[in-house]
Steps between C-alpha positions, in 0.01 A plus 500: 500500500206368265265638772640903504482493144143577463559780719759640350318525161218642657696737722795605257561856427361585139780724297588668156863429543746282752558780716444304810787319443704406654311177725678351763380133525574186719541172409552140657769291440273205461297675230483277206484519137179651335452727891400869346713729672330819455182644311423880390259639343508786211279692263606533114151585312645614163732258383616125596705545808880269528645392794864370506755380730837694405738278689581345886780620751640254509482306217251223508254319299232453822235773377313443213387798269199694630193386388245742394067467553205696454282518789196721369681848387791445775811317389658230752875463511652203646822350566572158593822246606550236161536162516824491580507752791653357802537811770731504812520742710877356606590559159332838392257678684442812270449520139385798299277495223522747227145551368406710174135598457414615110095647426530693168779714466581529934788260581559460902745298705491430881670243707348233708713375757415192639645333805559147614460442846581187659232183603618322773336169423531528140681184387743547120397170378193644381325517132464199248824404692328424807195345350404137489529507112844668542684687257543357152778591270590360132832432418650310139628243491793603329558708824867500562621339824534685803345800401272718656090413452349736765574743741303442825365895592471459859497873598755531800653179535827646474481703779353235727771290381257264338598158403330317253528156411339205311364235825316240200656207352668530144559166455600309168379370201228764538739793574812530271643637758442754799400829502695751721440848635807714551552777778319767251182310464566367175348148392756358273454180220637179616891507394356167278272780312111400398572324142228265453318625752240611299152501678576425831398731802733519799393590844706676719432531882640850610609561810550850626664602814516804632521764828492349850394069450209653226497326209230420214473261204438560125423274165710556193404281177721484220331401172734421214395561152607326187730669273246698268440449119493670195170535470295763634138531567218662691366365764140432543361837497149688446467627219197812573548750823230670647638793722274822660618843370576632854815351537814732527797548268775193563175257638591177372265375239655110494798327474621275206747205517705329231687175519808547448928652607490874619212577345409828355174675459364782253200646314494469148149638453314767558888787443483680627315358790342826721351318767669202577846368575645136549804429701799373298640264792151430699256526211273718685292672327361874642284746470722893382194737466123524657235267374205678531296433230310798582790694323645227282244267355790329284626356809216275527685255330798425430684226319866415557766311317804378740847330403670268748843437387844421621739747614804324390329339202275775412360304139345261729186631602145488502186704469205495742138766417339643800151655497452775776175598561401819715180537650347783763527501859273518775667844641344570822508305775252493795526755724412407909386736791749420712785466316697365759385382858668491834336433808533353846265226698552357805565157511177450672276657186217246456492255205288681229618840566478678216795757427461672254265505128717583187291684198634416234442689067589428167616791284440328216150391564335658790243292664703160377512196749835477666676195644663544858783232613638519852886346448706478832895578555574500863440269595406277195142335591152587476395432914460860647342685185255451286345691219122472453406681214659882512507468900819390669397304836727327780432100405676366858609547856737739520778312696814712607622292714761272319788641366457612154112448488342797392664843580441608139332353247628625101265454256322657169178517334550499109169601334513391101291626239322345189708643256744430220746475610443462862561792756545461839553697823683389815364669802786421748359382866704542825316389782694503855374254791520710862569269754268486843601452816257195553668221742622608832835350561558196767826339703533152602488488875861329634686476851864566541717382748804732645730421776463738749880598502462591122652875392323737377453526124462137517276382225257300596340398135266672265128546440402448132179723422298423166277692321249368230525821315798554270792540581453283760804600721456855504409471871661704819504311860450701793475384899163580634524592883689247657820486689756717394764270511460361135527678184412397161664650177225709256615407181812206427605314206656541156371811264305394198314702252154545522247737384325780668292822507594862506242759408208294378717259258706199510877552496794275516654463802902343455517518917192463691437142585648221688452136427448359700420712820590348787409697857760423687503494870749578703607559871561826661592438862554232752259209600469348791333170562435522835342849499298404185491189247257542248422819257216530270572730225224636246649578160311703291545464127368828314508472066612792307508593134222279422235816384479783309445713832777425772305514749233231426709276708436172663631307776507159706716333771609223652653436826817368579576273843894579617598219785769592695761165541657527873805528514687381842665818603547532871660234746344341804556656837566312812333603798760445756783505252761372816361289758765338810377206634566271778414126485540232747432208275465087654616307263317228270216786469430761168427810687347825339745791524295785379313578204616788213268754427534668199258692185476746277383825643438610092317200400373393797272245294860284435513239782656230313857517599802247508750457818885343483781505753760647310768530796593419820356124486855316414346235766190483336335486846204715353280471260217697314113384504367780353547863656585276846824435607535135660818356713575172415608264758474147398760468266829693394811514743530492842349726714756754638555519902544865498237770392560588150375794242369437158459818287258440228461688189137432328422600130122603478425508119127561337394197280245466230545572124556885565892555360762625635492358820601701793612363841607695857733296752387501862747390779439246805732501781416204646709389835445115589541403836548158607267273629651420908420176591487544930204454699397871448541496100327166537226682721453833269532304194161497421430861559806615312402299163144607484671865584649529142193636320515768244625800663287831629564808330470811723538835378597747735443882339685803686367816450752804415513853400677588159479805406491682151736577328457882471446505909856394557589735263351778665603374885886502351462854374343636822713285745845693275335801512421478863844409578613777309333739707619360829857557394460854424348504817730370702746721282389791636441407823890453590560778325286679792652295765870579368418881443389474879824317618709779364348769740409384861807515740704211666269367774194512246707299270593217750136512575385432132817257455365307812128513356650355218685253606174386738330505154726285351526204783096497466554457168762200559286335766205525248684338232626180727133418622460343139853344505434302821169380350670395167627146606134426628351574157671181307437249813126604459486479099679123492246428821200557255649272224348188421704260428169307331465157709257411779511249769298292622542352854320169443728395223837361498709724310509273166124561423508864561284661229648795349370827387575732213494822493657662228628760420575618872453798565749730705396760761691893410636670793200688518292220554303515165434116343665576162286224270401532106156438458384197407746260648372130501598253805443146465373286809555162533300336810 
């Protein structure tokens, strides 16, 4: 506010009369007292101009009177908040100001309207309140108990159902008793009163709570003063003034104080008095009429005789003489080309850049030696500016890229002259900082692991991008090339404010960055480890909204390793899945039955695989070493006399630290035949032990014709159609033959019945030739069956060695061997 009030003396609208009113103004809740609220410039040559405030809607004492200044022939209005002003918008957000403007005999009034709009992060414990010092009322000590000593003006509270409360320790012979606050911010007197208390200074801790968990603390002191006297006195008090005659009716002059119980003040001497006034409660003493000597040289002194005296006692009183002396004014103040300067660097400007030269006059004494004074406001510090002689310069680096380091700095040059009294100009400085895109921004590389049976929009974790430049997360993430089976999100996070360009200048931006952005990545379709098990992503991380032009971009990346976890997904397969075996076993001997051959046709990499007998083994004549299945003679119970069939079930599951595991169950038909113990077992023994070896798979493919679909389709449609046309054939044929029957005479007609009839026995012979061969046909099919064993003619029939062959196949009528393809038959030597 301090800093636009240069500019709005310098730029205000020069009028006769007010009638630009009314002004429209907005103000800050967390404005505090002494904050001008507006200025406004006016023109009154011929007499001495008045400006008054005519009252407030609504009522309220925040607004002091407008105070009146000459700034060479223009005269500056301005209105400011008093020192008890305590604005919330909560409360009331409008007021209206009725202003009257008096030059000569033209009297003009206007409204100013000024509204309160609300600050967020304003806190109401604010003021002396707030302050380390605190706030310090005086109280008697003849102060009756429980009564109320101060109101706490916390603007709002109310409404935010405030509570407020005393958190510091009242405790005795120091405190009388406590103070208490009730609900309408009242700090009462101890219900003991303050009697004797005369002196002391009690400190009260304040608490305030208010709104959601906010809450803020304040200092009250309580000072109690001694019952007063009945003597009255001034206090110490100079006696000679010395004021300049440019100051404007109702400036204070000084301010007297007497010793003493409701004092009163007056002015005994000069009365009438033309040109000064004293306040009768404050003893204040003011200025009524213009002091320019220049048109009233009796003004240049002035002696005054003032009586302080009681208001209830009124013979008690005292006199005090005051000396005021007037002297001329320095009018003019320096005058500076620019008068204001705004301007924009970028943060990378050199250090002893030079911005801009003021030139700088004295209309009081051209050609006078002026002094220039570079004062910051925003923020505070002399470290990026620096004034060397009328030339404003950058002193440091630049640096945008903290939060809150430069963006704009607020500062202004006042330039003082060597005259009495002293005249200065404030040249108000605005320099804004334009970031540059300098640092490209960078990712951390990182690997991920998925499992391959993972859904998509799975996330599989997030890249964080920084960026050296500020803000530092105002990055996008994009996939460079790469497989398309990963996506990563542009922009995530929470919104935060931030700043930003638009047209060449910096604007405030409520929603347009995230903090912190994360690039998430996440899955789009399947994975499969087999197929593939590592990915290498490349994430590109591009800044934006770090430079006045948007497309001075930058960019970096990082790559990103995804391993695919296997996941055990597809059983084992046993290759036979049924085996049938027969086994002539001696006893006392472990004998290898056949070996179970099983994998994964996915993964054919997985070889590690565990076997069990999970049926047919209630004996537990078998046993498991490995994928092999061994008989076990030695022990267990006696060995049956007759041949005997085991039916084994065998669970094949995958091992290793892959999860879930699968398993597949092959079956082993396994038919033991007794070891014979005659002179022919005894003789083959030998060659029927070292017979049982692992068995020899043979794989027998038939070739046959299947046709497509469509073909049978179209064979059934022409063989229907075909038949079809034969019937109407035939149709019309014995409708010849009957229409021909019908006209020949007798002896034809026995000749056509016996050609019939000699037709017809053909026909009947024809048809038994294939009903005399029928009983042949089955005889011949059950002649080619194969019932599956062979003999051998050198072996006794106990050591005959038998063949499989399975599944048999049957011979059709017509001869054809009807086989699917691919049957297996297992041969045992």
């Amino acid at each position: 506010m301090a800093l636009l009030r240069p500019p709005a003396l310098l730029l205000a609208l020069v009028v006769s009369e007010l009638h630009c009113l009314p002004w429209f103004i907005n103000v800050s809740e967390s404005q505090g007292p002494g904050t001008t609220i507006h200025s406004f410039s006016f023109n009154c040559t011929a007499h001495m101009p008045m400006l008054e405030l005519v009252h407030v809607q609504p009522p309220t004492t925040f607004f002091n009177q407008p105070s009146l200044s000459r700034w060479q022939k223009i005269y500056v209005g301005t209105v400011t908040l008093n020192s008890l002003a305590r604005l919330d918008a909560l409360a009331v957000n409008h007021y209206e100001l009725q202003l009257r403007f008096t030059c000569g005999n033209n009297v003009t009034e206007g409204p100013l309207y000024v509204d309160v709009y609300r600050d967020p992060g304003y806190s109401p414990c604010s003021g002396r309140f707030a302050s380390p010092a605190g706030e310090i009322i005086q109280v008697r000590e003849t102060v009756t108990p429980g009564a109320q000593l101060y109101t706490l003006l916390l603007p709002g509270l109310e409404l935010q159902h405030a509570q407020i409360s005393i958190n510091s320790a009242q405790d005795p012979p120091y405190f009388p008793g406590p103070f208490s606050i009730n609900g309408q911010g009242w700090l009462l007197a101890p219900s003991q009163g303050l009697k004797g208390q005369a002196g002391k200074v009690f400190q009260l801790q304040i608490l305030v709570t208010f709104g959601q968990n906010r809450s803020c603390h304040g200092m009250l002191k309580v000072k109690v003063l001694p019952v007063p006297s009945s003597q009255i006195s001034f206090l110490g008090q100079a006696r000679n003034i010395t004021i300049l005659d440019d100051l404007a009716p109702g400036s204070q002059v000084v301010q007297v104080r007497a010793r003493g119980f409701d004092v009163r003040y007056e002015i005994l001497s000069p009365v009438p008095c033309p040109l000064f006034s004293i306040g009768r409660g404050d003893g204040v003493v003011r200025t009524t009429a213009p002091l320019e000597l220049a048109q009233a040289w009796g003004a240049a002194v002035t002696r005054l005789q003032v009586k302080a005296y009681e208001r209830l006692r009124p013979w008690a009183s005292v006199d005090l003489d005051l000396t005021v002396n007037v002297r001329s004014v320095n009018r003019w103040p320096p005058r500076c080309l620019p008068a204001m300067l705004v301007t924009e660097i970028p943060e990378t400007t050199p250090v002893g850049t030079v911005l801009n030269t003021f030139t700088c006059t004295d209309p009081d004494s051209p050609g006078s030696t002026l002094n220039y004074e570079l004062r910051f406001h925003s923020p505070p510090g002399p470290a990026s500016l620096c004034l060397r002689g009328r030339a404003l310069e950058v002193n440091a680096t630049l640096d945008c890229d903290t939060p809150g380091a430069c963006f704009q700095h607020a500062a202004s040059i006042l330039v003082l002259d060597g005259g009495q009294p002293l005249m200065t100009t404030e040249v108000p400085v605005l320099v804004m900082v334009i970031p540059v895109n300098e640092f490209s921004p960078a990712c951390v590389p990182h690997t991920f692991r998925i499992r391959e049976d993972a859904g998509p929009h799975t996330l599989l974790g997030s890249v964080v991008g920084t960026d050296k430049d500020y803000p530092h997360n105002s990055i996008e993430y994009d996939i460079s090339g790469g497989p398309t089976a990963f996506s990563v999100d542009r922009l995530s996070g929470t919104p935060t404010p931030g700043l930003g360009w638009k047209g060449g200048t910096r604007v405030d931006c409520k929603l347009r960055l995230w903090a912190p952005l994360l690039g998430e990545i996440h899955l789009l379709g399947s994975l499969d480890y087999e197929l593939q098990t590592l990915y290498r992503l490349t994430v590109l991380v591009t800044d934006q909204s770090q430079d006045q032009d948007p497309t001075n971009r930058r960019s970096g990346s990082c790559t990103i390793t995804i391993e695919v976890e296997d996941v055990n997904d597809h059983a084992p397969e046993c290759q036979p899945p049924f085996q049938e075996l027969t086994i002539y076993a001696p006893l006392g001997r472990s004998v290898e039955v056949t070996k179970v051959s099983c994998w994964v046709p996915q993964e054919p990499q997985r070889l590690v695989f565990s076997y069990s007998i999970v049926g047919g083994n209630s004996q537990s004549r078998f046993s498991l070493q490995g994928p092999i299945l061994v008989l076990n003679n030695m022990l267990g119970p006696p060995w049956p006399e007759q041949p005997h069939t085991h039916e084994l079930l065998i669970r094949v599951a995958d091992a290793g630290r892959s999860i879930p595991h699968l398993s597949a169950t092959a079956t082993v038909i396994v038919h033991l035949v007794p070891w014979s113990t005659s002179t022919a077992a005894t003789r083959t023994r030998s060659a029927a032990v070292t017979s049982v070896t692992t068995p020899l798979l043979v794989t027998d493919t038939e070739a046959f014709w299947q046709p497509e679909p469509w073909f049978v389709v179209v064979l059934t449609v022409t063989s229907a159609l075909f038949l079809l046309a034969l019937g109407w054939l035939f149709s019309r044929l014995f409708q010849g033959l009957a229409q021909m029957l019908q006209t020949p005479r007798k002896p034809a007609q026995a000749l056509l019945l016996n050609s019939i009839q000699g037709t017809e026995e053909s026909i009947e012979g024809f048809m038994e030739a294939p009903r005399m061969e029928m009983p042949q046909t089955p005889s011949s099919a059950m002649s080619l069956l194969f019932d599956g064993r062979a003999q051998d003619s050198r072996e006794s029939p106990s050591s005959q060695t038998t063949l499989h062959l399975g599944p048999l196949s049957l011979f059709s009528p017509s001869q054809h061997l009807l086989s699917p393809p691919g049957n297996h038959y297992l041969l045992f030597p």
